[in-house]
C-alpha positions as CSV (number, residue, x, y, z in Angstrom):
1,X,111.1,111.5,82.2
2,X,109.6,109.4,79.4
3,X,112.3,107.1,80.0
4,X,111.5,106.8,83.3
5,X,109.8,103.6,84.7
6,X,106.5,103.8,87.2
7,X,105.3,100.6,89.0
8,X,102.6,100.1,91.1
9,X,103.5,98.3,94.7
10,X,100.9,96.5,96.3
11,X,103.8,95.3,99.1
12,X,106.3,98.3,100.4
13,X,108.2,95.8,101.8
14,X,109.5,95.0,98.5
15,X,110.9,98.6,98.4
16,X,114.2,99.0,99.8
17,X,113.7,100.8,103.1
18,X,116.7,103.0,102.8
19,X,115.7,104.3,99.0
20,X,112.2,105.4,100.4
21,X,113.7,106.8,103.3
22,X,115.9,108.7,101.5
23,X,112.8,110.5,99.4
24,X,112.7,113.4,101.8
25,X,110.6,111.4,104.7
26,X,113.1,111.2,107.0
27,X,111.9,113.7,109.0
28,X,108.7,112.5,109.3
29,X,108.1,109.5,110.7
30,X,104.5,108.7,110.0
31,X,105.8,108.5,106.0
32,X,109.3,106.5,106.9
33,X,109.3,102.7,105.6
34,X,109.2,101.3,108.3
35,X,106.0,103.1,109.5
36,X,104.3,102.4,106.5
37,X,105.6,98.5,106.3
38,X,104.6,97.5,110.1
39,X,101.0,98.6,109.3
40,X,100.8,96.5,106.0
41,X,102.7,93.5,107.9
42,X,101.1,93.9,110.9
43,X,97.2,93.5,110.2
44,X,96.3,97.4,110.2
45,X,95.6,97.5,106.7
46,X,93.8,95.3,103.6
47,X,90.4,94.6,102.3
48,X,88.8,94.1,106.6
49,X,90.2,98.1,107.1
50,X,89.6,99.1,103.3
51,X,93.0,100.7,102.8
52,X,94.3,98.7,99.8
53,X,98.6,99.5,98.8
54,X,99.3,100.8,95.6
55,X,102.1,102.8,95.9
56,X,103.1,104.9,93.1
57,X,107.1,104.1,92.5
58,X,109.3,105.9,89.6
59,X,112.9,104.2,89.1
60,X,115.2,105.8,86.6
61,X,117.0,103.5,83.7
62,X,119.7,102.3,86.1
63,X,117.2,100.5,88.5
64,X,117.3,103.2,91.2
65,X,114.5,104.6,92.7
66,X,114.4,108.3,92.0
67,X,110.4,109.4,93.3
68,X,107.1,107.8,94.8
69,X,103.5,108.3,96.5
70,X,102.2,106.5,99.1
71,X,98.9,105.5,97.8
72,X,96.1,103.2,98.6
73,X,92.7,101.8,96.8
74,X,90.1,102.9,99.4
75,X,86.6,101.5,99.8
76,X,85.1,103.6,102.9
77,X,86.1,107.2,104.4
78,X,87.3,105.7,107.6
79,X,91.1,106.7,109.1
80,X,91.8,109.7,107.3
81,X,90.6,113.2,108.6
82,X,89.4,114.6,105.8
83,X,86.1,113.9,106.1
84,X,84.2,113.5,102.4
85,X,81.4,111.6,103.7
86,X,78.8,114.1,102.6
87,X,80.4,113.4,98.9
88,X,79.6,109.8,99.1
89,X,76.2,110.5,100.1
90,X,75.6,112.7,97.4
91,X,77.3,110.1,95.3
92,X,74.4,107.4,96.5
93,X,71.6,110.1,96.3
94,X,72.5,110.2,92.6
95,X,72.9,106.1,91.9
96,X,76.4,106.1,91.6
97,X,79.1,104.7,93.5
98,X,82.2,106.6,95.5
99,X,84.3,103.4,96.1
100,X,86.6,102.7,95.3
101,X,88.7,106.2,95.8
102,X,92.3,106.8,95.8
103,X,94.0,108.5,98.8
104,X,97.8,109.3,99.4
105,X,98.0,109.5,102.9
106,X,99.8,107.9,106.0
107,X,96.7,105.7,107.5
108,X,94.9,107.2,110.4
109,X,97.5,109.9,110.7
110,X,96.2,113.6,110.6
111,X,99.8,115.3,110.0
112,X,101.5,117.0,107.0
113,X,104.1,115.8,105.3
114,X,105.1,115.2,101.4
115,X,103.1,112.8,99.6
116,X,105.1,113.4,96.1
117,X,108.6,111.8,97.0
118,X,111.8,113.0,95.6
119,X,115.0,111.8,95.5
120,X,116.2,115.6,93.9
121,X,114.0,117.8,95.6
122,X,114.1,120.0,92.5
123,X,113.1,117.6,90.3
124,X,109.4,119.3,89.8
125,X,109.4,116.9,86.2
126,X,109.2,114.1,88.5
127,X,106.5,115.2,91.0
128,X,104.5,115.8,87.2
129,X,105.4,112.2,86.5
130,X,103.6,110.9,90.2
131,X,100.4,113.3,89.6
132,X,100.4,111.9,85.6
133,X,100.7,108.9,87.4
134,X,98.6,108.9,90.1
135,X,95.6,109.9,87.4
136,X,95.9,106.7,85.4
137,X,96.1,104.7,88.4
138,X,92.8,106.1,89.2
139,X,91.4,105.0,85.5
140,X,92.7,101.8,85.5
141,X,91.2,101.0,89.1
142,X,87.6,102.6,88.2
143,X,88.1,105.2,91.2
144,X,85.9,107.7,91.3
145,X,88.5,110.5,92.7
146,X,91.7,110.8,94.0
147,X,92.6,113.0,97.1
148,X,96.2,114.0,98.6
149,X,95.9,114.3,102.0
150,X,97.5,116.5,105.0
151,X,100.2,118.1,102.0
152,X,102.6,120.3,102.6
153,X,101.7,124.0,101.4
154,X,104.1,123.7,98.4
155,X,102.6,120.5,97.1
156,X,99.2,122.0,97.5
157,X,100.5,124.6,95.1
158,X,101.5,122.5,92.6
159,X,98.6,120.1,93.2
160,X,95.8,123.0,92.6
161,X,98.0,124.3,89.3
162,X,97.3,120.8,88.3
163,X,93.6,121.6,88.6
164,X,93.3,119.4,91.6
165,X,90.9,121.1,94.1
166,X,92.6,122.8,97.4
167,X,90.4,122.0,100.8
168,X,91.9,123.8,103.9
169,X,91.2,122.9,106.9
170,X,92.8,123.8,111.0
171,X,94.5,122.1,113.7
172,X,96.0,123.7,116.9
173,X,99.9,123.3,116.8
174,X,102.4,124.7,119.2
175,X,105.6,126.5,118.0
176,X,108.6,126.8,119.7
177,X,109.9,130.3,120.1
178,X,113.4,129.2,121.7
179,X,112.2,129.3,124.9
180,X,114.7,127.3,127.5
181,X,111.8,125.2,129.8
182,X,108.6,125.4,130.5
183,X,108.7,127.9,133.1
184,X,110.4,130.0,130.1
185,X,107.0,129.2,127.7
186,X,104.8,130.0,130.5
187,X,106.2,133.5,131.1
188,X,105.1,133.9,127.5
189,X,101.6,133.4,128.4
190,X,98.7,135.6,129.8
191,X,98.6,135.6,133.6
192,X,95.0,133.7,133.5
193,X,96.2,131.3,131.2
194,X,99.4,130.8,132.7
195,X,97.8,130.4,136.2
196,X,95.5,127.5,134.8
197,X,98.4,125.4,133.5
198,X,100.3,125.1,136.8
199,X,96.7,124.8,138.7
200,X,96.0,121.9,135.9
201,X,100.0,120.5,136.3
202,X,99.9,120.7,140.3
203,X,96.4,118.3,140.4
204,X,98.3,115.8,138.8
205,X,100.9,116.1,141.3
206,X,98.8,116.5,144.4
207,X,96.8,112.7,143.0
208,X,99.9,111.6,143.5
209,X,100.9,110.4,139.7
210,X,104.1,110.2,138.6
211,X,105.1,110.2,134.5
212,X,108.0,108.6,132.6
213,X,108.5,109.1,129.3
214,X,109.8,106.0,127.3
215,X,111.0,105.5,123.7
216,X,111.8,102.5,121.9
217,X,114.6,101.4,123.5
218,X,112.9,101.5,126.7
219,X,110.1,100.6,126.9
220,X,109.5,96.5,127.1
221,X,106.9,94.3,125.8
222,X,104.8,94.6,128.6
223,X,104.9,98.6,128.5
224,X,103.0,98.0,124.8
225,X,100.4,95.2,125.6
226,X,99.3,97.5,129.0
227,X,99.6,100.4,126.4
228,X,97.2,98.3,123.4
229,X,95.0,97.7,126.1
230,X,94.4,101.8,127.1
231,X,94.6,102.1,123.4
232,X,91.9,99.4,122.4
233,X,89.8,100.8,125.5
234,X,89.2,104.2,124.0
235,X,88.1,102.8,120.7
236,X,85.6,101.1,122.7
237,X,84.3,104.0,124.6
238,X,84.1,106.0,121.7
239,X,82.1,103.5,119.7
240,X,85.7,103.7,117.0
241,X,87.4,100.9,115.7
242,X,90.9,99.9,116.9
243,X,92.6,99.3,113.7
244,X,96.3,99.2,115.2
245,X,97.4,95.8,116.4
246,X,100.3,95.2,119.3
247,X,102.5,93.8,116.8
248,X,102.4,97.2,115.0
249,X,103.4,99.4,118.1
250,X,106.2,96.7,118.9
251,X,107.4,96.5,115.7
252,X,108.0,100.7,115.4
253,X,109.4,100.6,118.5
254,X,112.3,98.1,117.6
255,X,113.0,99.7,113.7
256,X,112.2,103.5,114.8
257,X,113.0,103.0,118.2
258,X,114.2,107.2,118.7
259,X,111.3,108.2,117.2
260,X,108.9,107.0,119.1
261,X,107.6,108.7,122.8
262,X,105.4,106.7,125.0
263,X,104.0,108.8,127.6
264,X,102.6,106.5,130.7
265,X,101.1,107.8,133.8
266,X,101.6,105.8,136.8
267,X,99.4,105.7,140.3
268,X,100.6,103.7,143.3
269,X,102.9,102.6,140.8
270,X,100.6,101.3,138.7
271,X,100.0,102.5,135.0
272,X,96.7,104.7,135.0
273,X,97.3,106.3,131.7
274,X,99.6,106.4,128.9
275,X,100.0,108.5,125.4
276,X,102.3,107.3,122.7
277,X,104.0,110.2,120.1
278,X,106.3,109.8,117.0
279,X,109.4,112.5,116.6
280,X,110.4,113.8,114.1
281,X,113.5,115.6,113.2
282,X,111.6,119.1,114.3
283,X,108.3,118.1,115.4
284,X,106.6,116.4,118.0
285,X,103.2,114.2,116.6
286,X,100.5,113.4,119.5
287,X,98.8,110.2,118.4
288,X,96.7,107.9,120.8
289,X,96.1,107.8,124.2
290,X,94.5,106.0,126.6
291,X,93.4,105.7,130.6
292,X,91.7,103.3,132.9
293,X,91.3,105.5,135.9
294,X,89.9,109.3,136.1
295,X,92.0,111.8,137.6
296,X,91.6,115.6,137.1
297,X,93.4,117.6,134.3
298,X,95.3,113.7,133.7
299,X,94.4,113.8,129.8
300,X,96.2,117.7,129.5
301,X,99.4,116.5,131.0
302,X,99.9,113.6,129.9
303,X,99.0,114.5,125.9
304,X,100.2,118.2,126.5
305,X,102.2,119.2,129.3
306,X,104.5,116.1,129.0
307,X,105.0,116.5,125.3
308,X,105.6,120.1,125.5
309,X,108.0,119.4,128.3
310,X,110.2,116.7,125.8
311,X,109.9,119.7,123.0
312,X,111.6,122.3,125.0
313,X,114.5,119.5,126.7
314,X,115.1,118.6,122.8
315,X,114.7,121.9,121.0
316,X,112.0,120.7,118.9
317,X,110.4,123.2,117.0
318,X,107.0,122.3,117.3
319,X,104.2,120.2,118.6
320,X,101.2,118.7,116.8
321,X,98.9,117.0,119.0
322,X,96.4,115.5,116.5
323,X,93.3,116.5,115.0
324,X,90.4,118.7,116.6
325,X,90.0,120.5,119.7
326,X,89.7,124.1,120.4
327,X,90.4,123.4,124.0
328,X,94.1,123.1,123.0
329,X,94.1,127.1,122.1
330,X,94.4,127.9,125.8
331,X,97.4,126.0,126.4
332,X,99.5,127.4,123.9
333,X,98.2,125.5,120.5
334,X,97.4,128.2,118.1
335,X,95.5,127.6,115.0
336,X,97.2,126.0,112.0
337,X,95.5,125.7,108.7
338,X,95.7,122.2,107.2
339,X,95.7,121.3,103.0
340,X,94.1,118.0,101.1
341,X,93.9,118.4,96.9
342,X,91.2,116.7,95.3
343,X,89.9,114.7,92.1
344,X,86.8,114.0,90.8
345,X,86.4,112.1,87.6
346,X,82.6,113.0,87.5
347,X,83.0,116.6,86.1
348,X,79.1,117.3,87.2
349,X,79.8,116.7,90.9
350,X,83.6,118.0,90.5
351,X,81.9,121.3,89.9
352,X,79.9,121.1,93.3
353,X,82.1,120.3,94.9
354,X,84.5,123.0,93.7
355,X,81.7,125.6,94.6
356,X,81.4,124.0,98.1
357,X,85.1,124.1,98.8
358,X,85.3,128.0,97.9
359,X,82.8,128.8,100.0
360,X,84.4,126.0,102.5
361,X,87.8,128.1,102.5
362,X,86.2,131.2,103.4
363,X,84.5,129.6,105.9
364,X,87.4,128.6,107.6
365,X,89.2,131.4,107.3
366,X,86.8,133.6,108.8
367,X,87.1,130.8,111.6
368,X,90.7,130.6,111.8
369,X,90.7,134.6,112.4
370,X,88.0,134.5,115.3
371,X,90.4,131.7,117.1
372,X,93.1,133.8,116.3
373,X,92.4,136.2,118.8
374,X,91.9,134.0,121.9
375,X,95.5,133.3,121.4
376,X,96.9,133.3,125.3
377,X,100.0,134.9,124.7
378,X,100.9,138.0,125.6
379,X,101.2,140.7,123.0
380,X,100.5,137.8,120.0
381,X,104.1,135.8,121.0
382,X,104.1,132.1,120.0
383,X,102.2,132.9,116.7
């Protein structure tokens, strides 16, 4: 790999989309070019968010890309749900500084997916090359640690071999046992929690809202300003900051146009709610949603019961709704434990932090097993 050439990109639009696509994201959509370039050319990124590009690139002697990271130069912990902020307080207890940080992440998206790229799959010398990589980076930018977040379980492997520290965490994810409808999945389900989900669905119905579910070919240009408005609105209720712009969502919607869901709730045919998702090639991400009206069990069916509905019509295999929420558990979202692998060039605060994590991890999995067994299925189906 020596001969190999690795460039730091500040612009992913100077990347060829389809050479990036074809580093095993495909199936993710959140990692895709085109993802990734609307939020740099579309104001969701740079020095006002603090999510810096420097995307690790490896191109082999005949010019063609052949592995990458998606990394950035962070200067806050804000948009990626792995939440370190107790690590830069100790940091400023101590008189030190933890900005900048290096993260390789999709911004503001809590899923898993890859974060070393490969052309070859079984090119492991390669994914040695982007952590190699990734480590100078962090030395040449004065980071103080480097984290992967939201890998997949096989990266986190190789990750921790490399000494990088594991931190497991849980979502509530739904998995598609080949069940033909919805009727089907709730057949699956205890008789208490199966009665809640059609009391929760017929409310909906009896308020007299209607859904249509539209993706990018659909939906028009007024569809995603009412939709940035709902989205914007939430931001402001929850005291968050809206750091995705219009010309983002519109711009997904006309390069991914099949991977993207919108969700909207209408009321005397006028749009009350909506909820906008990303497919992938087996999974279904919930992302953002918003409402300007109130109506009872409205929130579950249109970021649930909708999306579960699209999973069974398209034989997706499962359903990610986003981060948090034990409420989910009861409507057939089971715990899921969640990876990050972590740096820290300070070897006296590494160490703490190691100790933390360990006892972090047991933690979790102690928490993990007591959710386990409110699972509402019937005889453990669905796990």
């Amino acid at each position: 790999m020596a001969i190999h050439q690795v460039r730091i990109t500040e612009d992913i639009g100077t990347i060829d989309p389809a050479a990036w696509n074809a580093l095993g994201v495909a199936a993710y959509p959140f990692l895709r070019h085109e993802f990734l370039a609307a939020l740099e050319q579309h104001g969701c990124l740079g020095e006002r968010y603090g999510w810096l590009p420097q995307h690790i690139t490896v191109f082999d002697p005949g010019g063609a890309l052949v592995a990458a990271a998606p990394m950035y130069l962070k200067f806050n912990s804000y948009g990626e749900f792995v939440f370190d902020w107790s690590w830069a307080d100790a940091y400023q207890r101590n008189g030190l500084s933890y900005y900048p940080k290096l993260v390789s992440a999709s911004p503001y998206t809590p899923a898993t997916g890859p974060k070393l790229l490969l052309a070859d799959p079984d090119a492991k010398d390669a994914r040695q090359l982007l952590m190699d990589a990734a480590l100078e980076l962090a030395s040449v930018t004065g980071s103080s640690s480097l984290h992967w977040l939201f890998t997949p379980q096989d990266e986190t492997d190789e990750l921790e071999a490399r000494d990088f520290m594991r931190r497991t965490g849980v979502q509530f994810h739904w998995h598609n046992q080949g069940w033909s409808d919805f009727d089907d999945f709730l057949a699956s389900l205890t008789h208490a929690k199966r009665k809640n989900i059609r009391r929760e669905r017929k409310r909906t119905r009896e308020a007299g809202i209607e859904f249509r579910q539209l993706d990018g070919r659909d939906a028009s240009e007024a569809d995603w300003a009412d939709f940035h408005q709902l989205y914007e609105s939430t931001f402001d209720r929850k005291g968050g900051m809206p750091t995705l712009s219009l010309g983002f969502f519109r711009e997904i919607a006309t390069r991914m146009p099949e991977q993207v869901l919108l969700v909207q709730a209408l009321h005397e045919d006028r749009i009350v709610a909506a909820a906008f998702n990303l497919v992938g090639e087996h999974t279904l991400y919930g992302r953002h949603w918003g409402c300007r009206e109130q109506f009872h069990s409205l929130h579950f069916e249109a970021c649930y019961y909708q999306g579960l509905d699209f999973c069974l019509r398209r034989g997706l295999h499962s359903f990610e709704p986003g981060a948090q929420g034990e409420h989910k558990i009861s409507r057939g979202f089971l715990p899921t434990p969640t990876w990050s692998a972590h740096w820290l060039a300070d070897e006296r605060f590494s160490q703490a932090v190691r100790h933390f994590l360990v006892q972090e991890s047991e933690g979790m999995q102690d928490y993990m097993a007591e959710l386990q067994e409110h699972s509402p299925y019937r005889n453990e189906t669905g796990t």
